[in-house]
KENU-17587 format. One line per 2 residues: their letters; for each residue x, y, z of N, C-alpha, C, O. Coordinates in pm, whole numbers. Example, Ala and Ser with C-alpha at 12.3 -4.5 7.8 and 13.67 -1.06 7.14 Angstrom:
as = 1319/-569/780/1230/-450/780/1320/-330/780/1424/-332/846 | 1285/-225/708/1367/-106/714/1290/3/787/1341/114/804;
This chain:
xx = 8957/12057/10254/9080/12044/10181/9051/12037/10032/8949/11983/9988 | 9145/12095/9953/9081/12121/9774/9157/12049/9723/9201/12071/9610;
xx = 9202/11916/9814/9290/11802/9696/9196/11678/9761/9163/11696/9878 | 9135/11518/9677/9087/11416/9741/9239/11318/9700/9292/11293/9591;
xx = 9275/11282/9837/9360/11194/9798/9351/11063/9773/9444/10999/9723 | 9232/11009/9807/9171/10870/9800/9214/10801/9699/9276/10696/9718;
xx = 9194/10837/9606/9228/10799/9411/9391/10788/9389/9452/10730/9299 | 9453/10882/9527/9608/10893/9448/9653/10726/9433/9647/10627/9506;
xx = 9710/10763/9268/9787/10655/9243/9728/10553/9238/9803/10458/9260 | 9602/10519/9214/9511/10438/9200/9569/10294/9159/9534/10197/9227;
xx = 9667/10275/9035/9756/10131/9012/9837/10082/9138/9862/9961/9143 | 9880/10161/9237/9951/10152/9286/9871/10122/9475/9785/10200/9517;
xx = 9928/9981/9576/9859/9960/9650/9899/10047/9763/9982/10137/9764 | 9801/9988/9889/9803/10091/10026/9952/10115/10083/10003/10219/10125;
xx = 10007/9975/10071/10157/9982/10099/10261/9989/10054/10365/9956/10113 | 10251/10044/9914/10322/10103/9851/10397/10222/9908/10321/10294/9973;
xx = 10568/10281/9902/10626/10350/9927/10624/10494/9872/10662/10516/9757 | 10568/10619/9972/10538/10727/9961/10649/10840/9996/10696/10833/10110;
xx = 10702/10956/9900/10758/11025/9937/10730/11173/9899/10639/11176/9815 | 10766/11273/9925/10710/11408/9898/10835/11500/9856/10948/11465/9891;
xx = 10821/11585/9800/10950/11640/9788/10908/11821/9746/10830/11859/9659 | 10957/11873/9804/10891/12027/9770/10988/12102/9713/11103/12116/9756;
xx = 10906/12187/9545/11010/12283/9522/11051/12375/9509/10957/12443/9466 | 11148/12445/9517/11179/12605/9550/11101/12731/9593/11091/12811/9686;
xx = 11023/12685/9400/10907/12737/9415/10841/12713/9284/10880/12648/9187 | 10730/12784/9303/10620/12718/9214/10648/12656/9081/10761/12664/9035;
xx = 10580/12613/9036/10642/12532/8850/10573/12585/8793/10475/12632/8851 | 10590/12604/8658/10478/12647/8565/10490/12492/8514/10576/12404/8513;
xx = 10298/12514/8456/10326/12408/8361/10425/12348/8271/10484/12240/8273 | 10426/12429/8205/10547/12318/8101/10667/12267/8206/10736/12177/8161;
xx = 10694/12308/8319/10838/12287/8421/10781/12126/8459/10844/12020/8461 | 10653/12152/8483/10565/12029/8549/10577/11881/8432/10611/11764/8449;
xx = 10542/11939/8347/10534/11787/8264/10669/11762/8209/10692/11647/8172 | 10771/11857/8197/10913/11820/8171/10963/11747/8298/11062/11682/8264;
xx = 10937/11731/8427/10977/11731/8554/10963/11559/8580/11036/11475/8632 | 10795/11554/8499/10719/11386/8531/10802/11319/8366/10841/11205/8346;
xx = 10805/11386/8313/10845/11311/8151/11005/11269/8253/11001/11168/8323 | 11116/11344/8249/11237/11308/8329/11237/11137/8410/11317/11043/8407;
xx = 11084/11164/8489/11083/11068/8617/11026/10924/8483/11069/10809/8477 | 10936/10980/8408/10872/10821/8330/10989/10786/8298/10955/10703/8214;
xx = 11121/10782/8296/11244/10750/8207/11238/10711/8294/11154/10622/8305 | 11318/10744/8413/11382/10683/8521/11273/10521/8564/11310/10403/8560;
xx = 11123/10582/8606/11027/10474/8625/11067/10346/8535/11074/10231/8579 | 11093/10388/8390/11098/10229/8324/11177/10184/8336/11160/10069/8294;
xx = 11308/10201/8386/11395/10094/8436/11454/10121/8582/11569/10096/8620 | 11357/10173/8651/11409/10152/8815/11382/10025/8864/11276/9966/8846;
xx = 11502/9972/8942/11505/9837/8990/11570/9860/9171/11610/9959/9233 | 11559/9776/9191/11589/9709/9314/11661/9638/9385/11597/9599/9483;
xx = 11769/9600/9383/11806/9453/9347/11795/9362/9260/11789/9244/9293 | 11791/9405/9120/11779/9372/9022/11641/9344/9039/11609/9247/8971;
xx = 11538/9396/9111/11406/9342/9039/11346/9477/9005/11377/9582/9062 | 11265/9470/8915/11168/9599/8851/11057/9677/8976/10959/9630/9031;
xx = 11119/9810/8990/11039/9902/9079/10886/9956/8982/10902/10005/8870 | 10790/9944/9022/10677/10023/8978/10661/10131/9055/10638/10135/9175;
xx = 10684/10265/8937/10692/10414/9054/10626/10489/8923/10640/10479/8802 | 10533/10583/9025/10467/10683/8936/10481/10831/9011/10486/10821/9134;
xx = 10486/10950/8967/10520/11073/8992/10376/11157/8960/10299/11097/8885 | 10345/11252/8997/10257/11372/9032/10311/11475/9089/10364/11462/9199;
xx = 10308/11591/9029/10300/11736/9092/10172/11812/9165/10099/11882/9095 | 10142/11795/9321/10063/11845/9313/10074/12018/9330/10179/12070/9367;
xx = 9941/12104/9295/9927/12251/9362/10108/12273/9288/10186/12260/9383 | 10152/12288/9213/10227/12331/9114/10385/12342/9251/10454/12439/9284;
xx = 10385/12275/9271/10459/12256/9419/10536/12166/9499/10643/12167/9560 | 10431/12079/9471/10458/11948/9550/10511/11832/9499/10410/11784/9448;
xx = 10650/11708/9462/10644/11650/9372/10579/11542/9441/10626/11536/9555 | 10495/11458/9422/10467/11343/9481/10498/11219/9433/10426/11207/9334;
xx = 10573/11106/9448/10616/10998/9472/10554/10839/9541/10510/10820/9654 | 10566/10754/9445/10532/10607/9476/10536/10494/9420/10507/10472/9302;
xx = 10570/10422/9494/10654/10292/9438/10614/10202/9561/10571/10225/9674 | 10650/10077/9480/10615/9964/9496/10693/9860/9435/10756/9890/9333;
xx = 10698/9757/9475/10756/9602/9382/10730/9509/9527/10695/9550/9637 | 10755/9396/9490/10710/9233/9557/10849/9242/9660/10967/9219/9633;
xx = 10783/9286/9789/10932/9314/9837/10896/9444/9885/10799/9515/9858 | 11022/9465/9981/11089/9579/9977/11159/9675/9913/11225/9610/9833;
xx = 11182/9769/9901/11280/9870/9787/11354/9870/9875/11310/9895/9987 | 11512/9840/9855/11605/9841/9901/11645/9987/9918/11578/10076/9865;
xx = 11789/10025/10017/11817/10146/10063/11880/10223/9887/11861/10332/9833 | 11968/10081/9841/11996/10160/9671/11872/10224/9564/11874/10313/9479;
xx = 11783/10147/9608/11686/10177/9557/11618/10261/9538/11551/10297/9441 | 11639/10306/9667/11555/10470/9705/11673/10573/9651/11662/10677/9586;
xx = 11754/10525/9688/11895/10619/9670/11855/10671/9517/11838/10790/9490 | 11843/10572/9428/11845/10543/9281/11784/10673/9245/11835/10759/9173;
xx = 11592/10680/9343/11511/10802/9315/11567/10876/9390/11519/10988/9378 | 11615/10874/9434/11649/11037/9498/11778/11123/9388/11813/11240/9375;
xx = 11810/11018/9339/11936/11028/9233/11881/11105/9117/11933/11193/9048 | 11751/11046/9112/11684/11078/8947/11619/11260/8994/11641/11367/8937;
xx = 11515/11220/9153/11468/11345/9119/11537/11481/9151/11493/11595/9138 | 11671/11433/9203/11782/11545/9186/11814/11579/9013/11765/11653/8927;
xx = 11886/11512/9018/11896/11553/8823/11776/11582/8784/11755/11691/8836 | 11665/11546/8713/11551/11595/8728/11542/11750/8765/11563/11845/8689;
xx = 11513/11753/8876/11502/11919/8902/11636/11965/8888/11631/12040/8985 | 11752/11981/8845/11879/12021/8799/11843/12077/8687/11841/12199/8679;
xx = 11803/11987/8571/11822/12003/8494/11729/12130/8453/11768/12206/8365 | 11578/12154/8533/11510/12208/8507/11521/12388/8606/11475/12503/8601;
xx = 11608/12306/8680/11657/12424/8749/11560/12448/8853/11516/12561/8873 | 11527/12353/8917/11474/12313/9018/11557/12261/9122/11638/12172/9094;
xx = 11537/12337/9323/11595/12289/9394/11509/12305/9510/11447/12403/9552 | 11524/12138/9568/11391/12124/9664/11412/12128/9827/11498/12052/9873;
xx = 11357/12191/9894/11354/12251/9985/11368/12117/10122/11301/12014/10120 | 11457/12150/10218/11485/12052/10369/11360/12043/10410/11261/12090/10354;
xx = 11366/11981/10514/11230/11950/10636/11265/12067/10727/11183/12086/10817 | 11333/12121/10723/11331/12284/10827/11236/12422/10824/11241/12530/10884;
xx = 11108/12338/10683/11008/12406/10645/10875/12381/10663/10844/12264/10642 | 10801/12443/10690/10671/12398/10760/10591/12428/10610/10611/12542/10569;
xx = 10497/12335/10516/10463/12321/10383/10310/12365/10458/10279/12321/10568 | 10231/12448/10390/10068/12474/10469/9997/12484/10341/10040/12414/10249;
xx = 9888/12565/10318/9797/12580/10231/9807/12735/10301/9829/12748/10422 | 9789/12841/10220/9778/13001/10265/9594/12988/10249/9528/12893/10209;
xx = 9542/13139/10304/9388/13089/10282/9352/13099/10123/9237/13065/10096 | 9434/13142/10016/9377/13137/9908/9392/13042/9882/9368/13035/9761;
xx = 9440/12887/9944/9461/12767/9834/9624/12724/9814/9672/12611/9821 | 9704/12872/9784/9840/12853/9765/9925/12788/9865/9945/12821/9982;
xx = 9971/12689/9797/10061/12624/9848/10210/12719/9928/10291/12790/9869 | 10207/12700/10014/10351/12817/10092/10455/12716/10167/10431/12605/10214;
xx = 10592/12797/10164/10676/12671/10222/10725/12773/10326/10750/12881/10273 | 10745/12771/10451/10785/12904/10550/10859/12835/10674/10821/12736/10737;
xx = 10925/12878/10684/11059/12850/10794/10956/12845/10877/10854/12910/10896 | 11015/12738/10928/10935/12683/11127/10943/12801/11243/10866/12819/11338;
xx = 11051/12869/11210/11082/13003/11241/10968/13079/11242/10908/13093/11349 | 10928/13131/11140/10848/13217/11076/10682/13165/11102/10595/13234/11156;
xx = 10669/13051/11058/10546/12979/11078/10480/13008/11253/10362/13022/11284 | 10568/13009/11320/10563/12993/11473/10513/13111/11498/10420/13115/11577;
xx = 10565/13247/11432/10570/13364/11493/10415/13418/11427/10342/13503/11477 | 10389/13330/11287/10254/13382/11254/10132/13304/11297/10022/13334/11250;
xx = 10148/13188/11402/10073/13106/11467/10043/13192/11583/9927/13229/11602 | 10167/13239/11688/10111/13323/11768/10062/13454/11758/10005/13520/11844;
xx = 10101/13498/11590/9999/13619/11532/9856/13607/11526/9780/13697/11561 | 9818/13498/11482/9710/13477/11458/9694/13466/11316/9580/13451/11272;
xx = 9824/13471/11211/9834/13493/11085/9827/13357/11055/9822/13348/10932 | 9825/13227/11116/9769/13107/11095/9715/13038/11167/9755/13070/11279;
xx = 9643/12958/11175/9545/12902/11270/9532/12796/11279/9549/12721/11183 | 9491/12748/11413/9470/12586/11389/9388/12500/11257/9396/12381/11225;
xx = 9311/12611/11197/9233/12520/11076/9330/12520/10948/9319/12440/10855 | 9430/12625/10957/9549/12616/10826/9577/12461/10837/9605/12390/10934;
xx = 9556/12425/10674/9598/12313/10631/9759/12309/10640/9835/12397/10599 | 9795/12187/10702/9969/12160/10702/9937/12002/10669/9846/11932/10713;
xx = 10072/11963/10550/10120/11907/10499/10245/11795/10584/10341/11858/10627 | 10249/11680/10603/10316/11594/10706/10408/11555/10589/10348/11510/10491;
xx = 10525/11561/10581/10625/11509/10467/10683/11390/10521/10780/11346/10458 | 10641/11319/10639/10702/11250/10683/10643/11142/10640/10721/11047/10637;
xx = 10495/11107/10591/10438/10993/10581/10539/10845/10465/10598/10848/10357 | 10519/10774/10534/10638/10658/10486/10533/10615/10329/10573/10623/10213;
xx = 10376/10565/10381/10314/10469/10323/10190/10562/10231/10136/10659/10285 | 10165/10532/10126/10071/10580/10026/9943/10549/10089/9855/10634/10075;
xx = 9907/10415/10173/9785/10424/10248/9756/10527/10349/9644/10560/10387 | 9844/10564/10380/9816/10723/10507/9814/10790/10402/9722/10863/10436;
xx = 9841/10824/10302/9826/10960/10258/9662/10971/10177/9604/11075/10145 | 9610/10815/10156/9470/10868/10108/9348/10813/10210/9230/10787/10184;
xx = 9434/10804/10349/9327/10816/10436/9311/10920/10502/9235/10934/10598 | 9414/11035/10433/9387/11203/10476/9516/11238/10589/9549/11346/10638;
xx = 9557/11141/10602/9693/11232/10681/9793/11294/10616/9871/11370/10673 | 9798/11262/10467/9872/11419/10437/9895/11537/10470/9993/11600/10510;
xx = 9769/11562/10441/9697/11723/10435/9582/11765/10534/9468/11751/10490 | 9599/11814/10661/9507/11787/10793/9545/11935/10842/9658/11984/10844;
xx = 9426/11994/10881/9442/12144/10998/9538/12098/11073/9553/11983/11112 | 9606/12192/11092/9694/12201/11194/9751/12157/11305/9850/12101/11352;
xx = 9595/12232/11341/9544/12157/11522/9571/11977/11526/9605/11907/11621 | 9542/11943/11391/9527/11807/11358/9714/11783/11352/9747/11723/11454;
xx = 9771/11797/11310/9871/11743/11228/10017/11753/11378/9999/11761/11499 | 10110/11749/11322/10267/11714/11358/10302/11868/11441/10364/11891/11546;
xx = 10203/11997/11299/10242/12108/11361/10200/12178/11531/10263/12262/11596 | 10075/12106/11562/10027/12103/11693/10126/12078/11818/10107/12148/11917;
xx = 10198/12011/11819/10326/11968/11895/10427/12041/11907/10502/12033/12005 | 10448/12146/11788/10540/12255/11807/10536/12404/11819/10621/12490/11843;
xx = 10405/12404/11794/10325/12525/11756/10231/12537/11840/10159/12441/11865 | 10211/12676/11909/10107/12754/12042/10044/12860/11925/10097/12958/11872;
xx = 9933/12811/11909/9842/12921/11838/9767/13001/11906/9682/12964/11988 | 9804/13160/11865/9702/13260/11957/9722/13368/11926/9813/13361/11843;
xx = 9683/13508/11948/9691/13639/11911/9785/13716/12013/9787/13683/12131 | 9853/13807/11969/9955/13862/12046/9919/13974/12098/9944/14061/12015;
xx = 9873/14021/12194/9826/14108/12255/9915/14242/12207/10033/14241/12174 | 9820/14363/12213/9826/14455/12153/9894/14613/12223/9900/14714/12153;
């Protein structure tokens, strides 16, 4: 895998609150640091129930927004609401719009990040056009400690997509 997640978010602890958010499509740089500048606003006064949220943002693979937070406590349901509030406007403004869970997120073999209908994904699993070693992406992970003990980003065979997906070549 060509990301170490171990380090992510390093201020921030194992049980800290993790979210993922994927977009349209790729960012260019400057989209990227206008995207995290947006979120440091929001970060300095996100709260909770009136108490102060600590949340930090990352783009990874020009793609991915990544998300995490923390405070003494729980983040309440407004709370989350709050970010989901911000990283909508956020990508609005930039003209950014981020993609459902009806998408299977992988690594292509050059590295590139790809977002492809479960549809589609399925039909190139039994092509053989992806394989159990294709890296897939779990958007479901709740906690920042799973994501830098490597269940993010896991082959296939490994991951969520194994359960829905029959990998094999389609006879000729």
């Amino acid at each position: 895998m060509p990301e170490s997640y171990a380090a992510l978010f390093a201020h921030l602890p194992d049980h800290a609150r993790f979210w993922c958010y994927v977009a349209d499509r790729p960012l260019a740089d400057a989209e990227q640091t206008a995207l995290l500048a947006h979120l440091d606003t929001f970060f300095a006064s996100w709260q909770s129930h009136g108490r102060p949220v600590t949340g930090a943002a990352r783009v990874l693979s020009g793609r991915l927004l990544l998300l995490a937070a923390t405070l003494n406590g729980e983040i309440s349901g407004c709370g989350i609401d709050a970010s989901v509030h911000a990283v909508t406007r956020a990508g609005a403004a930039l003209g950014i719009a981020w993609k459902t869970g009806l998408f299977v997120v992988h690594r292509e073999r050059d590295g590139v990040v790809a977002v492809t209908p479960r549809r589609a994904f399925k039909k190139a699993a039994k092509a053989g056009l992806v394989t159990p070693e294709t890296p897939v992406f779990d958007l479901t992970l709740m906690h920042l400690g799973d994501v830098r003990l490597g269940r993010f980003e896991q082959p296939a065979a490994d991951s969520w997509v194994s359960r829905v997906v029959r990998f094999g070549t389609v006879a000729a």
